[in-house]
N, C-alpha and C positions, 0 to 999 in steps of 0.2 A: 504493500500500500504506500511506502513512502517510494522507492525507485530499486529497480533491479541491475546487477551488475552489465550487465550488455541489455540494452536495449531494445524491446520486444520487436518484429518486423511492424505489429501494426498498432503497436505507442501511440501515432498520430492519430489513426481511428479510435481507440480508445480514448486520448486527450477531449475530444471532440463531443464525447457524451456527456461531462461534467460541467454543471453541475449536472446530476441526475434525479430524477422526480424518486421518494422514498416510496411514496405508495399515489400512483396518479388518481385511482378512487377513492379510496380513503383518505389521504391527506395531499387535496390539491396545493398545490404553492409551498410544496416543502420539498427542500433537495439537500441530496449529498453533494458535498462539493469536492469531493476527492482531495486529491493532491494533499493527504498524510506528511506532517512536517515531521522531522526526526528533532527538533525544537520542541513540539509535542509530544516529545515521545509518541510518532504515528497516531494522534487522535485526530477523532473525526471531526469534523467541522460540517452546519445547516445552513440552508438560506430560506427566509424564509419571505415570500413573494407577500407584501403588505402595502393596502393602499393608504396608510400613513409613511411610509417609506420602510423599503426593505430591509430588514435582520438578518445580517450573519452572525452566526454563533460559533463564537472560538475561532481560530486564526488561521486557515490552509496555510501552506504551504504557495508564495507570491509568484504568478506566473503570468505575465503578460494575457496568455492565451486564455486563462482561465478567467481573469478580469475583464477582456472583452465581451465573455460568454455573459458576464453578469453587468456589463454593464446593459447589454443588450434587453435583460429582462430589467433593467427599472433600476439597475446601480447600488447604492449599500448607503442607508441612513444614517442605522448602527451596527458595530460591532459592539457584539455584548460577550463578555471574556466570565465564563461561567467561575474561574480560578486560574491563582499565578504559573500554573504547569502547564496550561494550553492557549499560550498569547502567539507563539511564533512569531509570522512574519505582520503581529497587530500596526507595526509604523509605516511598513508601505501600503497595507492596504489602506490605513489613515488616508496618508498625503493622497493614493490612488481616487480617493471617492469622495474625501473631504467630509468622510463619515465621524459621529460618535462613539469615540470609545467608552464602553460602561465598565468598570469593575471594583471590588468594592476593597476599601481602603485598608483594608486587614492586609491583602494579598498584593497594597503597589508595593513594587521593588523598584529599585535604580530604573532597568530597561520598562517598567509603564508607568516611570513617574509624570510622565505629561499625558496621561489616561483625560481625555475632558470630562468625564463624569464620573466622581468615585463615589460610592454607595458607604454610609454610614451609619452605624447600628445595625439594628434589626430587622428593619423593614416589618412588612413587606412594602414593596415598590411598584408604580405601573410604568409602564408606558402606555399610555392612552387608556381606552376603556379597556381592551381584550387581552391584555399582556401584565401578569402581574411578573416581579420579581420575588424570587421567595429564597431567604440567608438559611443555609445548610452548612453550618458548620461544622468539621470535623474532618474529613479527608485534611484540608486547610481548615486556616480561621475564617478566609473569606470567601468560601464556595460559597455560591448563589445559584440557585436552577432558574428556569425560565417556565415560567407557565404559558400556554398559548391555548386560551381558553375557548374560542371559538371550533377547534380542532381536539380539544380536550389533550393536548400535548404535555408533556413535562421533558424538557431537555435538560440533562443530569451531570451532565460533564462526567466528572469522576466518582461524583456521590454516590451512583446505586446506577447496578446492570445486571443484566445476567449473562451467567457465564455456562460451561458443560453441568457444571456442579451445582447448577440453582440460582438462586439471589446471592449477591455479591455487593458488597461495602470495599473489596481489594485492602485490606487487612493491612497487609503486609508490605502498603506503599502509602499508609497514611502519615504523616506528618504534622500532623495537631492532636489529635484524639479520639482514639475510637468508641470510649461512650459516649460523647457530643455527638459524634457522629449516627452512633446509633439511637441516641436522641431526636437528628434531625431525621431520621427516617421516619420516626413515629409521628411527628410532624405535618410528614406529609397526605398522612390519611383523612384530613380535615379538607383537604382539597379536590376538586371532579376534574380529576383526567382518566382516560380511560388507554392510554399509552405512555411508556417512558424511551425515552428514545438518546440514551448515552453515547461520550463521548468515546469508549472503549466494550470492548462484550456486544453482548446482542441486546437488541430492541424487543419490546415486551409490548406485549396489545392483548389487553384485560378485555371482557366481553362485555364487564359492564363497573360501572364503578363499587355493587357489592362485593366481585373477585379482586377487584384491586385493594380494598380495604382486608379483607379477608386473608390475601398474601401478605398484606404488607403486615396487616399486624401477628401474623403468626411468624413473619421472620424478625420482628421486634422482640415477640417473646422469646423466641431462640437464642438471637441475643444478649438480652437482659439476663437470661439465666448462666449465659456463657461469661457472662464479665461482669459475675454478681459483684464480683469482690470489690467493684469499682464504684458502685452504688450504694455504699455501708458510709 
């Protein structure tokens, strides 16, 4: 996903499908954008086609070719940086689109100290009517998912995926805390999305929002009892 050692014969046909629609009936005006930055550690990166102006989520990997493709459908408002692991190449596509960068002030470092909107506290946050921002802390201090409430979406960055093995928090790459973390998972049950659609693992489509309450708080109990010790 980020680039192979010798270059496929048909790379340029492939180049030319990204960004890609994630589910063209299910969720019009959502796409993968390919181009896996190794800056991201290979996470995925969305666009999200809005007539308040368009959302990308998390930072490809900057390519000329890929920027045309989007600028074609309607150009970039915001970049909304879910957390400080998957900014990439957040500066040229700035200067490229003269978009907003969002991300929340736990997670600036040095390279997204000039971030133009940094998120403070707890939130939650909107943009507009349809788009809340919701602080998930724990993977970082400043993970934030993106709700996208018209499509009943939740883009998760690193917070929550699944992987071969079930629901997944990624344990063992966290960097602030894992019962916060496991905190904000429980969190998230008060919310109507009826998909999660992470920056790493597979994408999740609940059939309604009583299964997704239903998972989610059975893997919250699993790990409450797994890291009791942390709740005493």
């Amino acid at each position: 996903s980020i680039r192979t050692e010798v270059p496929p014969p048909d790379i340029l046909e492939a180049q030319k499908t990204f960004p890609i629609p994630v589910d063209e009936k299910k969720l019009p005006g959502v796409y993968h954008c390919g181009y896996h930055s190794e800056k991201s550690y290979g996470a995925a990166s969305y666009l999200i086609i809005h007539p308040g102006g368009n959302i990308l989520i998390d930072s490809p990997r900057f390519t000329e070719k890929l920027a045309k493709e989007i600028e074609t459908m309607g150009g970039v408002r915001y970049l909304f940086l879910t957390h400080k692991d998957d900014v990439a190449d957040h500066a040229k596509w700035a200067t490229r689109f003269s978009c907003d960068r969002i991300l929340h002030s736990e997670d600036v470092e040095i390279c997204t100290a000039d971030v133009e909107m940094k998120l403070e506290g707890n939130g939650p946050w909107s943009l507009g009517d349809d788009i809340m921002l919701v602080h998930a802390p724990g993977h970082t201090e400043g993970t934030v998912c993106l709700l996208y409430k018209p499509l009943k979406i939740l883009f998760t960055g690193d917070h929550l995926m699944m992987t071969e093995s079930g629901l997944s928090i990624m344990e063992m790459y966290n960097k602030y805390s894992v019962p916060k973390q496991v905190d904000s998972v429980q969190k998230l049950i008060q919310f109507d999305f009826d998909w999660i659609i992470p920056g790493h693992g597979w994408r999740i489509e609940f059939k309604h929002i009583q299964e997704k309450n239903t998972v989610l708080e059975a893997f919250v109990r699993e790990k409450y009892n797994q890291y009791s010790s942390s709740y005493k």
